[in-house]
C-alpha positions as CSV (number, residue, x, y, z in Angstrom):
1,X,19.5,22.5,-59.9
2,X,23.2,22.5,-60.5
3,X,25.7,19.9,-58.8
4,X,28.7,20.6,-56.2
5,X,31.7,21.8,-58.0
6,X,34.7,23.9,-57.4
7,X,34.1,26.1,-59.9
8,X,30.8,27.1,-57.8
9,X,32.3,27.5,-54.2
10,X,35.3,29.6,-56.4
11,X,32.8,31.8,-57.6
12,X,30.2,31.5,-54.7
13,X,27.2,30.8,-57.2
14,X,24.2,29.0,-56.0
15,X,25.6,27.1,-52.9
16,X,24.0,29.2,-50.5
17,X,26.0,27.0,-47.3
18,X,28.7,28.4,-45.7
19,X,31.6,27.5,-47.8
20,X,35.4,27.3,-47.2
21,X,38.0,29.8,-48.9
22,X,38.7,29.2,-52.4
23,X,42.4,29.0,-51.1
24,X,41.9,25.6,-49.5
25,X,42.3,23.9,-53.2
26,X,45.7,25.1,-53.6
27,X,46.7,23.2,-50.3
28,X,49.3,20.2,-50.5
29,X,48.6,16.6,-50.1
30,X,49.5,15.9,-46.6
31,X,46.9,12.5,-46.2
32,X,47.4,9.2,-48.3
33,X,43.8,7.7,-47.3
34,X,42.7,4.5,-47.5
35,X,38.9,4.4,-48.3
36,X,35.7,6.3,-49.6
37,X,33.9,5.0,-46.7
38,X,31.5,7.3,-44.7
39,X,32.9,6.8,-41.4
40,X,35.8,8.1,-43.0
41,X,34.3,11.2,-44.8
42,X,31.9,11.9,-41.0
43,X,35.0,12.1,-38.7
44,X,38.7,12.3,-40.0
45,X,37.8,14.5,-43.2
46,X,35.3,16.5,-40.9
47,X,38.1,16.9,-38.1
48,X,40.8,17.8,-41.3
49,X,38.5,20.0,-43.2
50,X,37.5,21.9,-39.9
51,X,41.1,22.8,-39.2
52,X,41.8,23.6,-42.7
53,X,38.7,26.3,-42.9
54,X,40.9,27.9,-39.2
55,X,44.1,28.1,-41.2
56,X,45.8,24.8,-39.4
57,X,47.1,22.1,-40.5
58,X,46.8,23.5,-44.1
59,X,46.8,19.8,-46.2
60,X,44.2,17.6,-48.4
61,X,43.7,13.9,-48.7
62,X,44.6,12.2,-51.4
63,X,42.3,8.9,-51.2
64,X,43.4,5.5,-52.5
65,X,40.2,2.9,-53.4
66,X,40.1,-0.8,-54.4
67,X,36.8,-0.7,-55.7
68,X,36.8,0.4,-59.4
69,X,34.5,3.3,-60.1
70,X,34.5,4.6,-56.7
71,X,36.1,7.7,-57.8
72,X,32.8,9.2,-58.6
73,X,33.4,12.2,-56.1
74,X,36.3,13.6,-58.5
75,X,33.3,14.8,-60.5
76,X,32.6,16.7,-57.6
77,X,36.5,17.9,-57.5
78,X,36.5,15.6,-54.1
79,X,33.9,17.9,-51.8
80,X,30.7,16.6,-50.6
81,X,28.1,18.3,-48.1
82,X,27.8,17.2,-44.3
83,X,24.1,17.5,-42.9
84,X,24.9,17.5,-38.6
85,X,21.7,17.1,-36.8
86,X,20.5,16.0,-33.6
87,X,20.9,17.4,-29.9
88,X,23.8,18.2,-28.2
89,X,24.2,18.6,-24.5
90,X,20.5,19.5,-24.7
91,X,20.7,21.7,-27.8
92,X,19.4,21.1,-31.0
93,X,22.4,21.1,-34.1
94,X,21.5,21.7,-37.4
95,X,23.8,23.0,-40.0
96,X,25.6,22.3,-43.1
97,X,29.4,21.5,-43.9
98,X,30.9,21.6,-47.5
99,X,33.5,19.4,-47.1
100,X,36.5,20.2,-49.4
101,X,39.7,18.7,-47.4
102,X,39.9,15.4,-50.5
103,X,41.9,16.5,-53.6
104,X,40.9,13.4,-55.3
105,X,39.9,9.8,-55.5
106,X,42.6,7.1,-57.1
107,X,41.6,3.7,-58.1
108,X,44.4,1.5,-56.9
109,X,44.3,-1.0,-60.1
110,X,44.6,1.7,-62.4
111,X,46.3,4.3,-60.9
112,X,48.7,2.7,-58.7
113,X,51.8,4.7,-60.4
114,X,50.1,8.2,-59.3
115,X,49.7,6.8,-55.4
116,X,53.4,6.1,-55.6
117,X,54.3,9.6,-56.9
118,X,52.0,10.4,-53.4
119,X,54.4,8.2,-51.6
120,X,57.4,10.0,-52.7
121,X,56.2,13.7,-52.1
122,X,58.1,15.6,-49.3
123,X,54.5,16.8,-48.4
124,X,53.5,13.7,-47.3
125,X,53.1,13.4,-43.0
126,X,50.3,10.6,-42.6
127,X,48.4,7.7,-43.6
128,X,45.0,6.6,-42.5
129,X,43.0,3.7,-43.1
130,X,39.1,2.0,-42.8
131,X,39.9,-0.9,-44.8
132,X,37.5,-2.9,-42.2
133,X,38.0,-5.5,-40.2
134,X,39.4,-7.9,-42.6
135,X,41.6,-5.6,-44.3
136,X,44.6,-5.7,-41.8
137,X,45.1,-9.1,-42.6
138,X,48.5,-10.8,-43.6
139,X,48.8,-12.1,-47.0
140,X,52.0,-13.9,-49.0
141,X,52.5,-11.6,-51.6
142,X,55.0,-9.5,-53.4
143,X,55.2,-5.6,-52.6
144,X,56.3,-5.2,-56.2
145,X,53.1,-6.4,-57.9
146,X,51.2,-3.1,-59.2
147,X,49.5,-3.0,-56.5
148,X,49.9,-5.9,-54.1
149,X,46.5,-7.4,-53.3
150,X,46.3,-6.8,-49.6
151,X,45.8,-2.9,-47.4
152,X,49.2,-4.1,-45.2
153,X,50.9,-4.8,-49.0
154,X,50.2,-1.7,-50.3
155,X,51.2,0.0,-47.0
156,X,54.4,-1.5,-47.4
157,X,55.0,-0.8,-50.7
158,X,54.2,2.8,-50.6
159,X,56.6,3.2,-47.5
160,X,59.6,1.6,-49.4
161,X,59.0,3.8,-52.1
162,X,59.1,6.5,-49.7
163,X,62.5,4.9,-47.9
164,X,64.0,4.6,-51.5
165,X,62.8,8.0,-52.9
166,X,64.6,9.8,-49.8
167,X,67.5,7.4,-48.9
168,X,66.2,6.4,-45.4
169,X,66.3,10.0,-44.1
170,X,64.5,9.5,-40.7
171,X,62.9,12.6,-40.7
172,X,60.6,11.2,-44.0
173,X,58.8,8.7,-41.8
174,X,55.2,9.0,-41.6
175,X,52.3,8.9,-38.9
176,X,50.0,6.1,-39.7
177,X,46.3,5.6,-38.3
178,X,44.3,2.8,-38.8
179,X,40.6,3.2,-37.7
180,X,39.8,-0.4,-38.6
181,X,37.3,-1.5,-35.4
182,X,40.2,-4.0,-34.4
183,X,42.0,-4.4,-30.8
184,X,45.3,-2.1,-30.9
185,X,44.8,-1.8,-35.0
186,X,48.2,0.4,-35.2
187,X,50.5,-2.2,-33.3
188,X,48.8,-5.1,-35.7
189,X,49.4,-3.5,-38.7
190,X,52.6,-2.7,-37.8
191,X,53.2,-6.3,-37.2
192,X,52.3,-7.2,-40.9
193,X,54.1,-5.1,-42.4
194,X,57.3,-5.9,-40.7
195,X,56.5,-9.4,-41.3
196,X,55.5,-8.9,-44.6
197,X,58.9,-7.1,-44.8
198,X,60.8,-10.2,-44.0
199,X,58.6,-12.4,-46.4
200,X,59.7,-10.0,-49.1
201,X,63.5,-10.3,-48.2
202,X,63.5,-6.6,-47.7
203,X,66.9,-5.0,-46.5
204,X,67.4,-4.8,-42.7
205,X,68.0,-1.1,-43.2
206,X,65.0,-0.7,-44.7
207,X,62.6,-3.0,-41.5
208,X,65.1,-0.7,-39.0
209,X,63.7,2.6,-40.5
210,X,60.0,1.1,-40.8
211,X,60.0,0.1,-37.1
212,X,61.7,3.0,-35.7
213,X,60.9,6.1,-37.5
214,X,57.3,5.2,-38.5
215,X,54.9,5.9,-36.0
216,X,51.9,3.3,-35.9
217,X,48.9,4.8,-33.6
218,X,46.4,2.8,-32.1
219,X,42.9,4.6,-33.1
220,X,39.4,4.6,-32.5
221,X,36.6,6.6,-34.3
222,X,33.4,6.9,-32.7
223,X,30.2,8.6,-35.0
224,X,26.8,7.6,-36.5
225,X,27.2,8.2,-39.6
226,X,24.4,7.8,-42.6
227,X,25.3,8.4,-46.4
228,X,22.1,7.5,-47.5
229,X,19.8,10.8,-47.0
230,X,16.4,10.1,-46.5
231,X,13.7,12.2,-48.4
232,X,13.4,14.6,-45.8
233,X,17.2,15.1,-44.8
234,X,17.3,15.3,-49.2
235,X,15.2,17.8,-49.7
236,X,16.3,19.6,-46.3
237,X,20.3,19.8,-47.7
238,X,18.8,20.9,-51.1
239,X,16.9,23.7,-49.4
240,X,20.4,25.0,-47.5
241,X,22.4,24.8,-50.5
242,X,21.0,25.0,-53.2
243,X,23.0,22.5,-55.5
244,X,22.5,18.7,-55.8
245,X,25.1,16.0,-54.3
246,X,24.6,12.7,-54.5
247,X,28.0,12.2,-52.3
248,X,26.3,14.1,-49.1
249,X,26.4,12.3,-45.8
250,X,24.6,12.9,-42.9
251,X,25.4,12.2,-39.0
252,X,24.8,12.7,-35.6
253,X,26.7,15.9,-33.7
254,X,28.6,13.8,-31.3
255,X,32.0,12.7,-32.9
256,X,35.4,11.3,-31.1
257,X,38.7,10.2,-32.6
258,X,41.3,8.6,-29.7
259,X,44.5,8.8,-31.1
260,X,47.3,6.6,-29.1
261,X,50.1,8.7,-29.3
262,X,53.0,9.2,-26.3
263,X,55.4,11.1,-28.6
264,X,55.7,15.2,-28.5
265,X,56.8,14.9,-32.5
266,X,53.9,13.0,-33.7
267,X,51.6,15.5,-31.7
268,X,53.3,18.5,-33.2
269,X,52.2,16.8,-36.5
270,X,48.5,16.1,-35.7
271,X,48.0,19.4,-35.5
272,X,44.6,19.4,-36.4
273,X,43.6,18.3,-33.2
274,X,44.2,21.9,-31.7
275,X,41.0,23.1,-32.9
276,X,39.0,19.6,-32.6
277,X,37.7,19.0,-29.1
278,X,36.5,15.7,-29.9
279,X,40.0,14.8,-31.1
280,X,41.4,12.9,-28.3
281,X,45.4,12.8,-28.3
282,X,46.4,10.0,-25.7
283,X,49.0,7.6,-24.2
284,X,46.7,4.8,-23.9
285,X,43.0,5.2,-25.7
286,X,41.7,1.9,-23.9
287,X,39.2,3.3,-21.8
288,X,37.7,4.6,-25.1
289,X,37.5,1.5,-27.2
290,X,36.1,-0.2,-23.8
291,X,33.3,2.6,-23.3
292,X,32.8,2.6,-26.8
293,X,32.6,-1.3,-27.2
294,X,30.2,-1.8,-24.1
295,X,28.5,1.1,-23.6
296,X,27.3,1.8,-26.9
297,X,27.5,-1.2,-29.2
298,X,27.2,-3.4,-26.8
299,X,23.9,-1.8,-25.2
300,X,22.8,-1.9,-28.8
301,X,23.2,-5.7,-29.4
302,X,21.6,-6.5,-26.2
303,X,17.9,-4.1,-26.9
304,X,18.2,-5.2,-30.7
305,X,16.4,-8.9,-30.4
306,X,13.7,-7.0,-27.0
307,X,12.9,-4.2,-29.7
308,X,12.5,-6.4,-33.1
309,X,10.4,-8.5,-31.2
310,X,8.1,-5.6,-29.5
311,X,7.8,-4.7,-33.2
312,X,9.6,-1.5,-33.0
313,X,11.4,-0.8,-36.4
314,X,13.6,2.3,-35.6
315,X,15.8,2.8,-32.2
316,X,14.0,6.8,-32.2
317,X,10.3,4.6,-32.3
318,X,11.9,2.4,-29.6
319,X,13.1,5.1,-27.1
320,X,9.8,6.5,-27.3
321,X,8.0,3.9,-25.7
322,X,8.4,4.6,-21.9
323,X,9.1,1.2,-21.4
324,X,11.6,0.1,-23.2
325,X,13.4,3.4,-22.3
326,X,12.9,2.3,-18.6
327,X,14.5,-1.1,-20.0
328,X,17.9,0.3,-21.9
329,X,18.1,3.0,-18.9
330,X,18.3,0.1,-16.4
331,X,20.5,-2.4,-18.4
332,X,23.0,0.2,-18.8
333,X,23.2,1.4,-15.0
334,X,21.9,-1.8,-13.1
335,X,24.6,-4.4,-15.2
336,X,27.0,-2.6,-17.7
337,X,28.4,-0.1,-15.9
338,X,29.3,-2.1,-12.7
339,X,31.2,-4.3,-14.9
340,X,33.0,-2.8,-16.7
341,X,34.4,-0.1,-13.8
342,X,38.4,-0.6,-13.5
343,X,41.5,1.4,-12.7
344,X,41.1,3.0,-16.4
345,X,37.6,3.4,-16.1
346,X,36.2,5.3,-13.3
347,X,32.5,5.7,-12.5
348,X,32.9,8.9,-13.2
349,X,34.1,8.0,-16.8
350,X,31.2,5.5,-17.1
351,X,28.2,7.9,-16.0
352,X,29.5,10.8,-18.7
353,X,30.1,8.1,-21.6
354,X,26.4,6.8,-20.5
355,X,24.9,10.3,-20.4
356,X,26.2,10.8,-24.1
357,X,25.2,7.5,-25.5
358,X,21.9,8.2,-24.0
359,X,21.4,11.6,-25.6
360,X,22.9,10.0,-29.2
361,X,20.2,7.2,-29.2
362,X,17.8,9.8,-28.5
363,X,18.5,11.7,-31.6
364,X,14.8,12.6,-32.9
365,X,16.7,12.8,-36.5
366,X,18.1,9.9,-37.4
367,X,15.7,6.8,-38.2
368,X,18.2,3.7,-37.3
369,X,17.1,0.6,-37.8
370,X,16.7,-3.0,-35.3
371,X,17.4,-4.7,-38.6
372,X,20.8,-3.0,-39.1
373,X,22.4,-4.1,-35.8
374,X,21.2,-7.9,-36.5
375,X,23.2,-8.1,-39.3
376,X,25.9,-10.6,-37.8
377,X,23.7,-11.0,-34.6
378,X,25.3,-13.4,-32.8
379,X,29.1,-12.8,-33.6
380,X,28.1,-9.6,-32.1
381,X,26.6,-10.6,-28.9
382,X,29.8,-12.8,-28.4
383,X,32.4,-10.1,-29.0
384,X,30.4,-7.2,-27.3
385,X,28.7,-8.4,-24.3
386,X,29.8,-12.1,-23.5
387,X,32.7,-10.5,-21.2
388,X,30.2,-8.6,-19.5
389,X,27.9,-11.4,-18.8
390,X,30.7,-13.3,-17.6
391,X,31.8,-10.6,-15.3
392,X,28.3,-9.7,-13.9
393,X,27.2,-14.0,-13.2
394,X,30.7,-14.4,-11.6
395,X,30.3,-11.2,-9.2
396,X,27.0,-11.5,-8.2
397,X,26.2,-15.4,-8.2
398,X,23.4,-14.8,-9.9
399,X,21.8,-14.4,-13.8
400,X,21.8,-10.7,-14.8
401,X,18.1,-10.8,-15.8
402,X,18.1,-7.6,-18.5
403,X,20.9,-9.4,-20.2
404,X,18.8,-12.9,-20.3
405,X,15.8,-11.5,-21.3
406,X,17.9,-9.8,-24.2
407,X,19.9,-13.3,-25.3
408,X,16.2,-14.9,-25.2
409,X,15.0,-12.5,-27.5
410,X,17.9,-12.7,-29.7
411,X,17.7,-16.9,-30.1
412,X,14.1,-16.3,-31.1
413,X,14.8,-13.7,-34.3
414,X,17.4,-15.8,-35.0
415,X,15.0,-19.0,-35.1
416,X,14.5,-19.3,-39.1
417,X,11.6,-21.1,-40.3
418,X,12.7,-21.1,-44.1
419,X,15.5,-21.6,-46.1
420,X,16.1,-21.0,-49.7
421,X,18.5,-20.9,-51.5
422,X,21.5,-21.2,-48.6
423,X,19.9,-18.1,-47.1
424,X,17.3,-18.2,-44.0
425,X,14.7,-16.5,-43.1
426,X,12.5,-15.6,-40.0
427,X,9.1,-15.1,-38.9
428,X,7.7,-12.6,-36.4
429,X,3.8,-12.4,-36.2
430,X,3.6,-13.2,-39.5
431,X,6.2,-11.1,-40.5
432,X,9.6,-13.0,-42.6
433,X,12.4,-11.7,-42.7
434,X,15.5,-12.3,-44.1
435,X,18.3,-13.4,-41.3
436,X,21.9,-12.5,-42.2
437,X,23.9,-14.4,-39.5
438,X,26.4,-17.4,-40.7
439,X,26.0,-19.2,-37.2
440,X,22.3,-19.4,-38.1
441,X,22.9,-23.3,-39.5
442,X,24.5,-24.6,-36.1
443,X,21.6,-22.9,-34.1
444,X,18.5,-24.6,-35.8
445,X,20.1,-27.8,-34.9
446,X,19.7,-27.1,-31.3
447,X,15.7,-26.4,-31.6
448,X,13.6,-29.1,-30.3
449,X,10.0,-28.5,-30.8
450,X,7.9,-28.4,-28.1
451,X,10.6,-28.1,-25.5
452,X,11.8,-25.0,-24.6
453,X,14.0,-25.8,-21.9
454,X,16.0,-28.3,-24.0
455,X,15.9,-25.9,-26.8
456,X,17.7,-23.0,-24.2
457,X,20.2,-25.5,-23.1
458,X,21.1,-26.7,-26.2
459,X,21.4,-23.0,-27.9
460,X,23.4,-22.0,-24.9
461,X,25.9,-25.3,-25.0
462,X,27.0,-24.3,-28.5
463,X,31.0,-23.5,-27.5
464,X,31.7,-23.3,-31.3
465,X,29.3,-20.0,-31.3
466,X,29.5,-18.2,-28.0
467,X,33.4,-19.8,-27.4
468,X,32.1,-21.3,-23.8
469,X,29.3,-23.4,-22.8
470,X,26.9,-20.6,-21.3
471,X,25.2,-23.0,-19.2
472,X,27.9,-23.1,-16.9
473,X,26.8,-19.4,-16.2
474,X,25.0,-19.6,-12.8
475,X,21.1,-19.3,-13.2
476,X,21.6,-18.0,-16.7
477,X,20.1,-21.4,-18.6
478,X,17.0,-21.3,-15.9
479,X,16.7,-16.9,-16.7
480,X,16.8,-17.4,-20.6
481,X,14.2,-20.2,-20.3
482,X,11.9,-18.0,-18.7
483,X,12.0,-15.2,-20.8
484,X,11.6,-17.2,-24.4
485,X,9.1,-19.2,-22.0
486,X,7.0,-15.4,-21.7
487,X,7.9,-14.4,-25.5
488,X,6.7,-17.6,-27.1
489,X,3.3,-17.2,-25.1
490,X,2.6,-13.6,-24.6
491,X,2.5,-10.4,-26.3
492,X,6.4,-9.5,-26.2
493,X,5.7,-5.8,-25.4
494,X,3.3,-7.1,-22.7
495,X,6.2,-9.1,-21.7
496,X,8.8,-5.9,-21.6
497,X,6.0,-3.8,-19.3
498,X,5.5,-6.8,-16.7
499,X,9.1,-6.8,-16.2
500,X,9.3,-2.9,-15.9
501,X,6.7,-2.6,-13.7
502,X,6.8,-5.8,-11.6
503,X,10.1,-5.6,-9.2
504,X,9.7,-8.5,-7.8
505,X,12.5,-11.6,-8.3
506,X,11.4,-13.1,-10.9
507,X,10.1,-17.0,-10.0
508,X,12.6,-19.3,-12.4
């Protein structure tokens, strides 16, 4: 079986998908892009190659990489196939995209000359980024290195290049969106790289024209995205195309990218967006990041400890099984939404986002797994849901008990029972597995042996995890107690039905 090329979708041999116009390889550089990532390639490319096949926006992405050999796709000349399946709005999506919007891949250490010459090409309009979390991060260095270490320093340098190439002309500036999961990422980064600017003694001219005729956008993308095909989803993109790709991804149907933008002039230059639904163009995208962040991570981080311990692998084996569906379906409704309900987020907002991530979880396509969304398991608890714990004990005066049977099941995965080699590892019914989660140390000191009561109020007091003593929550100490109380001595899916079924206040 032959492999992706250009030459093939030029000629139309073998690749029996739908493919774009030959035409779209002639298109200009419009996109400086900042990673090879997947989330990358499932929802900006997609959005960018999708206008390009309807004759707008008309420009490729040139992508800029750190990691050396990561330019593999240029073997591909930069395309890659896009497997969509799963159910949308109750129908079932299944197709193939042949993704050609990247003109190449350029490995920053080696090719840092070529992503200047990109810098200083009137084509140019915008820049995005997934450099994750930790890559919009200050650093004291010089701009002039070849490159400069940090994302923000080779932002900066490539944007000075640009101010230099076209003496300041404000019309040169460029749209730039981070899509780094970080509060108001386009504001921070725009913060580095002014002060980054001053650290580098770089003319006021030069930090005027960066500030005001730059436009940093707050972003958000929001897509399960997989680029590791299964055997089944392999041999089901072979089928459709008939060519092998070891680049292909593969992702749900829902997508959304919330673009903070209050400017007519920047709109005008996302044009893509026209033909993107998903694509939301917005003065203020904070309802999205808070839907997003709540809604569907957070309901994730709260069913992940309940599910690993019912001994369900995948979130599509989980959602089968009635009762944990009854579970998710009543943590969501009964103490997310009600909390997280302000005057940007309407009920109305709530019950559509919940309707979607409901549908998304239930896609019978993709096999997610528990394992996955413990990576980090307490960081994540902390950053997604602590706010709305917080909120829900101080309204009601009272433990939410779906979110205290989820933090019980959560300390006891994250209870190791072995450690080699600085790494830890659990055991579930015989089970060990590994447990990636730095905060693990700290925790097995608050174990006591025998005593799960002291064991709860000890977990709970740790500030230096959780950033406030969660005993001071009212009736949440007594609630966890309970429920580790019914998962150290019962069957945990035993455990998951009684609640379900039993509506009665529980006795703590």
């Amino acid at each position: 079986m032959k492999c992706l090329s250009k030459l093939q979708v030029e000629k139309n041999e073998s690749v029996r998908a739908a493919v774009p116009d030959a035409n779209c390889f002639q298109l200009p550089e419009r996109v400086l892009q900042f990673g090879t990532g997947i989330l990358l390639r499932g929802v900006p490319d997609y959005f960018i190659d999708k206008a390009n096949k309807q004759g707008v926006f008309n420009g490729r992405i040139a992508v800029v990489t750190s990691i050396p050999g990561a330019n593999e796709l240029n073997k591909q000349d930069g395309m890659f196939c896009h497997l969509i399946r799963g159910v949308m709005q109750s129908k079932v999506v299944d197709e193939v995209v042949v993704n050609t919007s990247i003109s190449r891949v350029l490995v920053a250490n080696d090719q840092w000359n070529d992503i200047l010459e990109i810098a200083a090409s009137p084509d140019l309009d915008i820049i995005i980024s997934n450099t994750t979390e930790v890559g919009i991060t200050l650093f004291d260095e010089q701009i002039s290195e070849n490159p400069p270490h940090s994302f923000p320093g080779k932002l900066l340098s490539i944007l000075y290049k640009r101010y230099q190439t076209f003496g300041g002309d404000v019309s040169k500036g460029l749209v730039i969106i981070p899509t780094e999961l970080v509060a108001n990422n386009g504001r921070l980064l725009q913060t580095i790289c002014l002060q980054l600017a001053e650290m580098n003694n770089l003319e006021p001219a030069f930090i005027h024209w960066l500030k005001q005729h730059n436009h940093f956008c707050d972003s958000m993308v929001d897509r399960i995205v997989q680029g590791q095909l299964s055997d089944t989803h392999q041999q089901l993109l072979n089928e459709k195309i008939g060519v092998t790709d070891r680049f292909a991804i593969f992702s749900e149907p829902y997508a959304l990218w919330a673009i903070e933008v209050n400017n007519e002039a920047v709109k005008k230059r996302l044009d893509f967006a026209a033909v993107n639904s998903e694509i939301v163009l917005s003065p203020d995208i904070y309802k999205f990041g808070q839907l997003k962040l709540h809604l569907l991570n957070g309901t994730h981080t709260f069913c992940c400890g309940v599910a690993l311990l019912c001994g369900f692998e995948t979130v599509k084996e989980a959602l089968a099984d009635k009762d944990f569906y009854a579970f998710i379906h009543q943590l969501v409704y009964d103490e997310i939404v009600p909390e997280i309900l302000s005057d940007e987020i309407s009920a109305e907002d709530a019950a559509a986002f919940t309707a979607i991530v409901l549908d998304r979880i239930s896609n019978p396509f993709i096999d997610y797994y528990w394992y996955r969304t413990a990576l980090n398991f307490s960081s994540k608890m902390r950053l997604r849901n602590l706010p709305v714990m917080l909120s829900y004990t101080d309204r009601n005066g009272s433990a939410p008990q779906h979110m205290a049977m989820a933090f019980a099941a959560m300390l006891l995965y994250l209870r190791s029972s072995s450690e080699k080699n600085g790494k830890y590892y659990g055991d579930l019914a015989g089970k060990i597995y590994p447990i990636p989660d730095d905060k693990v140390p700290l925790l097995n000191t608050c174990w006591v042996n025998g005593n799960t009561k002291e064991s709860v109020r000890r977990l709970l007091g740790e500030s230096a995890v959780w950033g406030v003593d969660l005993n001071k929550l009212t009736g949440f100490t007594a609630a966890v107690t309970y429920w580790m109380h019914q998962f150290e001595t019962q069957n945990p899916r035993e455990v998951l039905a009684a609640f379900i079924h039993d509506k009665k206040p529980m006795a703590l």
